[in-house]
C-alpha positions in Angstrom: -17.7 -2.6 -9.8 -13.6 -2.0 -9.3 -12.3 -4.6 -6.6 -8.8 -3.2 -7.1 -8.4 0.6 -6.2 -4.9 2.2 -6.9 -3.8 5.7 -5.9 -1.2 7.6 -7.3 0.2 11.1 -7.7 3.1 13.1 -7.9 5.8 12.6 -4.7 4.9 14.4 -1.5 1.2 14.8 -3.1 -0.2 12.8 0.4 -1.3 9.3 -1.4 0.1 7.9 1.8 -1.9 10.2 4.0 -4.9 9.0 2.0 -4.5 5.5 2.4 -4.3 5.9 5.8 -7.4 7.6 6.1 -9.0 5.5 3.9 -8.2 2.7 6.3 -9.7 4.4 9.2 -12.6 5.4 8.1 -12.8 1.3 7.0 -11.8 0.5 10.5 -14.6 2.6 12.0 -17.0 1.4 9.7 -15.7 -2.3 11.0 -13.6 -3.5 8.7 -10.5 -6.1 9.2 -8.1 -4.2 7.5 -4.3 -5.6 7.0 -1.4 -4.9 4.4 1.3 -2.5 4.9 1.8 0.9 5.2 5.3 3.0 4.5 5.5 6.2 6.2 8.5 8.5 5.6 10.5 9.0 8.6 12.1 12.8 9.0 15.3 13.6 12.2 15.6 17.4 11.9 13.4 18.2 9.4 15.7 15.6 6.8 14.2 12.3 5.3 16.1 9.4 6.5 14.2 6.6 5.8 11.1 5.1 5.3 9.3 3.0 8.3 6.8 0.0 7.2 3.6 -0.7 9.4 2.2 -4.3 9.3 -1.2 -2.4 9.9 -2.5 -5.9 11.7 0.3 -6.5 13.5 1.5 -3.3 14.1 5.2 -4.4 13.4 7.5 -2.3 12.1 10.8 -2.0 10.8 12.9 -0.4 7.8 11.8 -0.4 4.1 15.3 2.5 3.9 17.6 4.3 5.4 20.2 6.6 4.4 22.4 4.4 7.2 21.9 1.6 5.8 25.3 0.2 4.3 24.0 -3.2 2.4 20.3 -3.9 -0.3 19.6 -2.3 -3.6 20.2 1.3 -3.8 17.3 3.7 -4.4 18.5 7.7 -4.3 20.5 7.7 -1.2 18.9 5.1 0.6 19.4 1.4 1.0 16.8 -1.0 0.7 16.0 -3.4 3.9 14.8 -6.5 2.0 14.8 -8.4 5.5 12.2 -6.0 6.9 10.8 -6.2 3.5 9.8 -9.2 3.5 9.5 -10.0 6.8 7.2 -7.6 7.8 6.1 -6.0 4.5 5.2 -8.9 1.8 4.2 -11.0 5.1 1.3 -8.3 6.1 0.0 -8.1 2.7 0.0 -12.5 2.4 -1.5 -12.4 5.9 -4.3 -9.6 5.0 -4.8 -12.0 1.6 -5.4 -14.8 4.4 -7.1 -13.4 7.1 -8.4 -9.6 6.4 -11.6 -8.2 4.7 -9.6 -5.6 3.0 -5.7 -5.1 1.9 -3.5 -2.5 2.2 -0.4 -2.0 0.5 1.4 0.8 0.3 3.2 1.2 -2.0 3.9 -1.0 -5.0 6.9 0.8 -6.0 10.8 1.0 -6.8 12.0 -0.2 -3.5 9.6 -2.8 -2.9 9.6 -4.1 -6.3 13.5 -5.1 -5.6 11.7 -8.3 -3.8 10.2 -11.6 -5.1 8.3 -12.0 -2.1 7.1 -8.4 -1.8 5.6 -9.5 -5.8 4.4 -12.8 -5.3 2.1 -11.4 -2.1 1.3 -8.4 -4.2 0.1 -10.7 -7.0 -1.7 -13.0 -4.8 -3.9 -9.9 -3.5 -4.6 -8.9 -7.0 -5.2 -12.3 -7.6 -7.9 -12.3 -4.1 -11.3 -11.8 -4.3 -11.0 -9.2 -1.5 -11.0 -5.3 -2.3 -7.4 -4.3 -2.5 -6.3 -0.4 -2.5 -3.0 0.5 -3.3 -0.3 3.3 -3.6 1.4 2.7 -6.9 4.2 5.1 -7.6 3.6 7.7 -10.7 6.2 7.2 -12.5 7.1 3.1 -11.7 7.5 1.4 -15.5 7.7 -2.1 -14.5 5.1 -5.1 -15.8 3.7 -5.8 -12.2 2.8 -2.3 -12.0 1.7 -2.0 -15.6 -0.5 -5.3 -15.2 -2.4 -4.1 -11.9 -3.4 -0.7 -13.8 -4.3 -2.5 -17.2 -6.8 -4.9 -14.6 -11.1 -5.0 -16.0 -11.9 -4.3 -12.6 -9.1 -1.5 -11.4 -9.8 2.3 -10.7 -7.3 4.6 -10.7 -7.0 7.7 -8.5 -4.8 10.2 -9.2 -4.3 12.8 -6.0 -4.1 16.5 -6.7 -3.5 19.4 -4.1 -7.1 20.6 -5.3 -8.8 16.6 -4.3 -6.8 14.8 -1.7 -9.4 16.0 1.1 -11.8 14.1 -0.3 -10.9 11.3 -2.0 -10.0 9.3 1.2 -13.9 8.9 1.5 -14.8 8.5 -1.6 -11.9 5.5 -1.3 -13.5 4.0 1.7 -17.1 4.0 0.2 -15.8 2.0 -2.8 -14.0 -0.5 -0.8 -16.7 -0.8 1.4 -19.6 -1.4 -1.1 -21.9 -4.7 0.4 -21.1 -6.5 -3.2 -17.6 -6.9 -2.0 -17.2 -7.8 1.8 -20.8 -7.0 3.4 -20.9 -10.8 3.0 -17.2 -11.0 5.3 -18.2 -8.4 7.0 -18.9 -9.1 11.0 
């Protein structure tokens, strides 16, 4: 069976969307989920920015804005590496602590500008816990490359045609009793 579950697709294809409903139906189904979730934040029908959601927490703050004047540069936006890692890399190394299940979202260009952001990414890989992640389509960097290359990683790739139905096929994986039915409360 795959422990780590990584979904990916072309920008805009919904692999955030997805992962989101993948994590409810988990919740429902009475799973501690934690990790982080970045959702693209829109003012007038414009991208500014992308929020991050410590999905145990609930915390939020910045991964990028288009305001932002200082942090690696990604397109037009700046990178927040205090929200980053404060919020971001500290979800996913509370989730490896604490949760049945992690969530991160995504393991991509921006995040990838931080140490911590890796080292909690690595220790989740490195977990015995299920682990489903965004990884971006086109991201060429050996973190990225060594998560997809994993014995015990499946890869989805979301298409207009499947993204309805893959969030439960995602749950059902990452719920399977071999991984946490013996966490589960």
């Amino acid at each position: 069976m795959k422990r780590v579950l990584l979904i990916t697709g072309s920008p805009g294809i919904g692999k955030t969307t997805l992962l989101t409903k993948s994590v409810d139906t988990l919740r429902r189904r009475g799973y501690n989920i934690g990790g982080m979730i970045s959702r693209e934040v829109r003012e007038a029908g414009t991208r500014i920015g992308f929020e991050i959601l410590d999905l145990d927490s609930q915390k939020h703050g910045w991964l990028a804005h288009v305001n932002q004047k200082v942090g690696p540069q990604v397109g037009k936006y700046h990178v927040n590496l205090t929200d980053l890692e404060a919020i971001g890399a500290n979800a996913i190394s509370h989730a490896v602590e604490n949760c049945e299940i992690i969530a991160i979202d995504e393991i991509g260009p921006m995040e990838l500008f931080s140490g911590k952001f890796r080292n909690a990414v690595k220790s989740a890989l490195k977990s015995s816990k299920p682990v489903l992640a965004v990884i971006h389509s086109k991201a060429n960097d050996r973190l990225v490359n060594e998560a997809k290359a994993r014995d015990d990683v499946e890869i989805f790739t979301v298409t207009a045609e499947n993204r309805d139905e893959l969030g439960e096929s995602i749950a059902e994986r990452a719920s399977r009793e071999n991984w946490v039915g013996s966490q589960k409360h």
